[in-house]
C-alpha positions as CSV (number, residue, x, y, z in Angstrom):
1,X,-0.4,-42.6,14.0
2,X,2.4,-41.6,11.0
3,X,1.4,-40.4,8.1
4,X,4.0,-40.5,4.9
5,X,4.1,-37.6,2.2
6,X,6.1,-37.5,-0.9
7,X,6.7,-34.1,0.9
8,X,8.5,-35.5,4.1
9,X,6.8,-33.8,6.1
10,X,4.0,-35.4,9.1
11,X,2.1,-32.4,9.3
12,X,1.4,-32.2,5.2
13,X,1.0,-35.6,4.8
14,X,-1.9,-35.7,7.3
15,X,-3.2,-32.5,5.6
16,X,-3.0,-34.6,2.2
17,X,-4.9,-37.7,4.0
18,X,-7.6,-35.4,4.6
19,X,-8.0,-33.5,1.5
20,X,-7.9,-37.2,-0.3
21,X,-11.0,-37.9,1.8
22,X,-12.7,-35.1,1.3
23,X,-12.4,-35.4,-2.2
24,X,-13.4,-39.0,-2.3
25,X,-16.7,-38.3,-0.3
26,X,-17.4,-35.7,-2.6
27,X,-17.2,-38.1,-5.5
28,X,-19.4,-40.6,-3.5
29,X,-21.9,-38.1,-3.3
30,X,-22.0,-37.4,-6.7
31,X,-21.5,-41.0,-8.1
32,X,-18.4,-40.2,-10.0
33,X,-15.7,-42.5,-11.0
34,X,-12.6,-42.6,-12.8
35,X,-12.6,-44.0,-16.3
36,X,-10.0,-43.5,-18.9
37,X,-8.4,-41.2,-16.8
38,X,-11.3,-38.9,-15.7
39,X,-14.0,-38.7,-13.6
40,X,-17.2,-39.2,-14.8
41,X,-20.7,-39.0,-13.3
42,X,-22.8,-41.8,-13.0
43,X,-27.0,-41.8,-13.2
44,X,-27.8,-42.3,-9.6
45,X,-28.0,-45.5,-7.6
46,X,-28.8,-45.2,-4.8
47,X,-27.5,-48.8,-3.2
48,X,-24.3,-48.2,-5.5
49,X,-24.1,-44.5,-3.7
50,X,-24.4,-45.7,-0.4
51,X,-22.3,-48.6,-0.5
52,X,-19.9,-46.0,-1.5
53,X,-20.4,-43.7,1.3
54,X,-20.4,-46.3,3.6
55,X,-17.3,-47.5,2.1
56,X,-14.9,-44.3,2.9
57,X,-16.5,-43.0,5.7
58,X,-15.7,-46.8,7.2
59,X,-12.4,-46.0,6.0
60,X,-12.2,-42.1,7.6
61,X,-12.9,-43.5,11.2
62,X,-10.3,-46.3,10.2
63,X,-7.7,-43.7,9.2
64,X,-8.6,-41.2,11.9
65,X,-9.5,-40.5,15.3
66,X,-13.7,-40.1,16.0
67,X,-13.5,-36.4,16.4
68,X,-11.3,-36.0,13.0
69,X,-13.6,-38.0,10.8
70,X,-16.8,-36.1,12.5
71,X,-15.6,-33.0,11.5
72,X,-14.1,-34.0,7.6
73,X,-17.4,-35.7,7.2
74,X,-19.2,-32.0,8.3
75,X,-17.0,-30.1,7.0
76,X,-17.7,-31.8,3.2
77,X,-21.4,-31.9,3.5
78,X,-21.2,-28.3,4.3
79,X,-18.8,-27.4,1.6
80,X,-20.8,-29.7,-1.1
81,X,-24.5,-28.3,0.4
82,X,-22.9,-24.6,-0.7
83,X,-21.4,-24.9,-4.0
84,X,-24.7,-26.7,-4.8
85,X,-26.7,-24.3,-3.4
86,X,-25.4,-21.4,-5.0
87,X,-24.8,-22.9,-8.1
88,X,-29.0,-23.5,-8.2
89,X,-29.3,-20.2,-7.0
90,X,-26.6,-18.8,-9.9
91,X,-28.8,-20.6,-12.1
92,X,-32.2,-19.0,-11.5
93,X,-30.9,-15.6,-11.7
């Protein structure tokens, strides 16, 4: 598998690929899409959400091997479970 970056190099496109999913999923999870040129959160659906979710991880085992997209997927739930976490906690102080 070959990734391209506007970098030239393999090793930061593949880096890139996986940052852009990351991101993604995070969006996904939060129901936030682009509009005008920003992001912007929508009230929750769940069928919209999930279709979403469903959408790029479908996409990440795709783009990746099985082992690659397990971890990016855990990696982002653990990353979005913390900064939501402590901001709740930040906010009851």
């Amino acid at each position: 598998m070959i990734f391209h970056s506007s970098r030239g190099c393999q090793v930061c496109a593949y880096k890139d690929r996986k940052d852009t999913y990351k991101r993604q999923l995070l969006y996904d999870i939060d129901n936030m899409v682009r509009e005008d040129g920003k992001w912007v959160k929508k009230p929750y659906d769940s069928r919209v959400v999930e279709e979403r979710l469903n959408k790029t991880i479908t996409w990440m085992y795709k783009v990746f091997d099985e082992k690659t997209a397990k971890e990016l997927i855990r990696s982002t739930l653990r990353y979005y479970w913390y900064k939501n976490f402590f901001t709740l906690m930040n906010n009851h102080r």
